[in-house]
MARTIFI-266561 format. One record per residue (C-alpha): residue number from 1; residue in one letter; chain; x, y, z. Coordinates in steps of 0.1 Angstrom, whole numbers, plus 2048, in hexadecimal, padded with zeros to 3 digits. Layout:
<rs>
nr NUM rest A kette A X X Y Y Z Z
...
</rs>
This chain:
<rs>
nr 1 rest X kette A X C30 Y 318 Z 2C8
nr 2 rest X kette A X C0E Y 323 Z 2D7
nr 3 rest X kette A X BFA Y 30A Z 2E3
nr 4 rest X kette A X BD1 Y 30C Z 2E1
nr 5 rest X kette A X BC1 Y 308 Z 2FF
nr 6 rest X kette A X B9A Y 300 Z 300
nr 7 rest X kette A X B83 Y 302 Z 31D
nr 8 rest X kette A X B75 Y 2E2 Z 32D
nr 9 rest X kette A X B51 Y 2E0 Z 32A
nr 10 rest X kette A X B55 Y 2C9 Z 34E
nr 11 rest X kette A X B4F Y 2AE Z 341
nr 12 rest X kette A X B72 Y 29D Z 332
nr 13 rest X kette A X B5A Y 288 Z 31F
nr 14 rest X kette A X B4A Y 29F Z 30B
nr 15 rest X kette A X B6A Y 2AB Z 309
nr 16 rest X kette A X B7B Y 28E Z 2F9
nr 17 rest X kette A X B56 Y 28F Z 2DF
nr 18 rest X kette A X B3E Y 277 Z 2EF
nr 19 rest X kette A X B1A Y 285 Z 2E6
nr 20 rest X kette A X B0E Y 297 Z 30B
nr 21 rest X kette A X AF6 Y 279 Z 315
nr 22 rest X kette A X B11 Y 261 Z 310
nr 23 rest X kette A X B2A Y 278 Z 320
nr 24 rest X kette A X B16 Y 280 Z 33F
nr 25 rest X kette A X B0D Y 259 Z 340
nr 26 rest X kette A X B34 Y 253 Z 33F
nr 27 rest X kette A X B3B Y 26E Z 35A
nr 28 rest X kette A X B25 Y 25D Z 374
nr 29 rest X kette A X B2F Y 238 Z 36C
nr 30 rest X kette A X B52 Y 247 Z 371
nr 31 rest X kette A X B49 Y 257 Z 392
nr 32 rest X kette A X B3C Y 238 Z 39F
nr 33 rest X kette A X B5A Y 225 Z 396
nr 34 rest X kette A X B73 Y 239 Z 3A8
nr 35 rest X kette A X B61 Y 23B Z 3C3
nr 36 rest X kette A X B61 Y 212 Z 3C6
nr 37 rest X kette A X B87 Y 215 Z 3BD
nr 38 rest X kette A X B90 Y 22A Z 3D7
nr 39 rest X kette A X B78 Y 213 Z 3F1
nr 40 rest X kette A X B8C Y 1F6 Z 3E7
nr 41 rest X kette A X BAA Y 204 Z 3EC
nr 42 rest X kette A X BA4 Y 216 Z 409
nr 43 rest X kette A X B97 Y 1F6 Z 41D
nr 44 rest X kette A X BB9 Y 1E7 Z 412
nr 45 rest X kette A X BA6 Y 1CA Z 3FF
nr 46 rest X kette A X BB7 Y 1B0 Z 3E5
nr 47 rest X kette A X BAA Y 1AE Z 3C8
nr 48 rest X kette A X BA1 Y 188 Z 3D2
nr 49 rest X kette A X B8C Y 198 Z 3F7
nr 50 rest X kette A X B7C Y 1B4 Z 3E1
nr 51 rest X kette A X B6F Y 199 Z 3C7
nr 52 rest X kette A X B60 Y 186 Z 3EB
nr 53 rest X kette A X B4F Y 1A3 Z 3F8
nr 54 rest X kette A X B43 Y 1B0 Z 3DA
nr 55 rest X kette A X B35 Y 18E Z 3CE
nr 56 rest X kette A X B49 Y 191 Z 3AC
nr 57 rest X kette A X B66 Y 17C Z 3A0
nr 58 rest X kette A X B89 Y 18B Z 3A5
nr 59 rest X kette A X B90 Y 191 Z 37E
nr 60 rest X kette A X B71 Y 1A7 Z 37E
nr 61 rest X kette A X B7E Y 1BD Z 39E
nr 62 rest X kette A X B9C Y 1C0 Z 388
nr 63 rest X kette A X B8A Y 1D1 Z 36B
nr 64 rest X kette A X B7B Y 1E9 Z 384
nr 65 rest X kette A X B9B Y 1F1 Z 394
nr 66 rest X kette A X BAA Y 1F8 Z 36E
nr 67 rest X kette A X B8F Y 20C Z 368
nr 68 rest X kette A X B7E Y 1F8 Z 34E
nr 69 rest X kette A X B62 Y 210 Z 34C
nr 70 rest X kette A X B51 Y 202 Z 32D
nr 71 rest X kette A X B48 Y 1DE Z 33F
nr 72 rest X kette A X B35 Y 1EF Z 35F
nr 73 rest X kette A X B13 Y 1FE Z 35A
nr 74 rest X kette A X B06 Y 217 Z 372
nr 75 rest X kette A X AF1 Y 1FF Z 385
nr 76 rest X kette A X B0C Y 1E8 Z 388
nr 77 rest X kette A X B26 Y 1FD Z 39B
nr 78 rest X kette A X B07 Y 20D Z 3B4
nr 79 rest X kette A X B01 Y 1EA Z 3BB
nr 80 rest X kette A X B2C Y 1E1 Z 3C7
nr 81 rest X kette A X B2B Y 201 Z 3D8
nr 82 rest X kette A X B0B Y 1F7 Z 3EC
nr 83 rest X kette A X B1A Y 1D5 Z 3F2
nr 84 rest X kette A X B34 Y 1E6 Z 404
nr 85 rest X kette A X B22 Y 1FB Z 41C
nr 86 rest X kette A X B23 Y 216 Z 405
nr 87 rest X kette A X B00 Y 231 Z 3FB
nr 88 rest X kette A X B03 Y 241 Z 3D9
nr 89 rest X kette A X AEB Y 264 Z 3D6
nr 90 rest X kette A X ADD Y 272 Z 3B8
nr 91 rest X kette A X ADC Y 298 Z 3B0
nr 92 rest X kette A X AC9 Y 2A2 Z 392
nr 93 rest X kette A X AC9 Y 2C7 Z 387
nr 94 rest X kette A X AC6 Y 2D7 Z 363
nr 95 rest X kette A X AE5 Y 2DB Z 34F
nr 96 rest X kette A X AF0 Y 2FA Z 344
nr 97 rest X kette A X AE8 Y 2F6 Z 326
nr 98 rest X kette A X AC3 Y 2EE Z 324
nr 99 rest X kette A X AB3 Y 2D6 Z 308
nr 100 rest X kette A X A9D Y 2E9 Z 2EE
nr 101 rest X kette A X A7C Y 2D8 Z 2EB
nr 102 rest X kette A X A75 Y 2D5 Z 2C0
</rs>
């Protein structure tokens, strides 16, 4: 049995067929997210303490912390992460594939 094996484009959401806005949009959101996981759980918060800090209620710390993705925009998540102490930077540099103007 040979298996086919095909490059990542790095991006496992344009990967899995998101359109590249929508993958790239995905890939950040996603970024943010486990970054606010990982603060959670590296401060050793409950779910109950998280919610308190983060001035959300304790069923919507446990989306984040299952990764429910699709409810958190961008804007959201940069906002819990500055509510715990935490700056979020922006890089912005041309992909390598550059948009043809028409």
């Amino acid at each position: 049995m040979k298996l086919k094996v095909t490059r990542s484009t790095g991006n496992v959401f344009r990967d899995l067929g998101f359109s590249p806005e929508e993958a790239e949009h995905l890939k950040v959101r996603s970024n943010l997210m486990i970054h606010l996981q990982q603060a959670i759980s590296t401060r050793g918060l409950k779910q109950a303490e998280a919610a308190k800090l983060l001035g959300v209620t304790q069923p919507r710390v446990s989306e984040l912390m299952r990764g429910r993705i699709d409810l958190f925009s961008i804007d959201t998540l940069i906002n819990l992460l500055a509510r715990l102490g935490i700056r979020v930077g922006l890089v912005v540099r041309p992909s390598k594939r550059r948009a043809r103007v028409a």
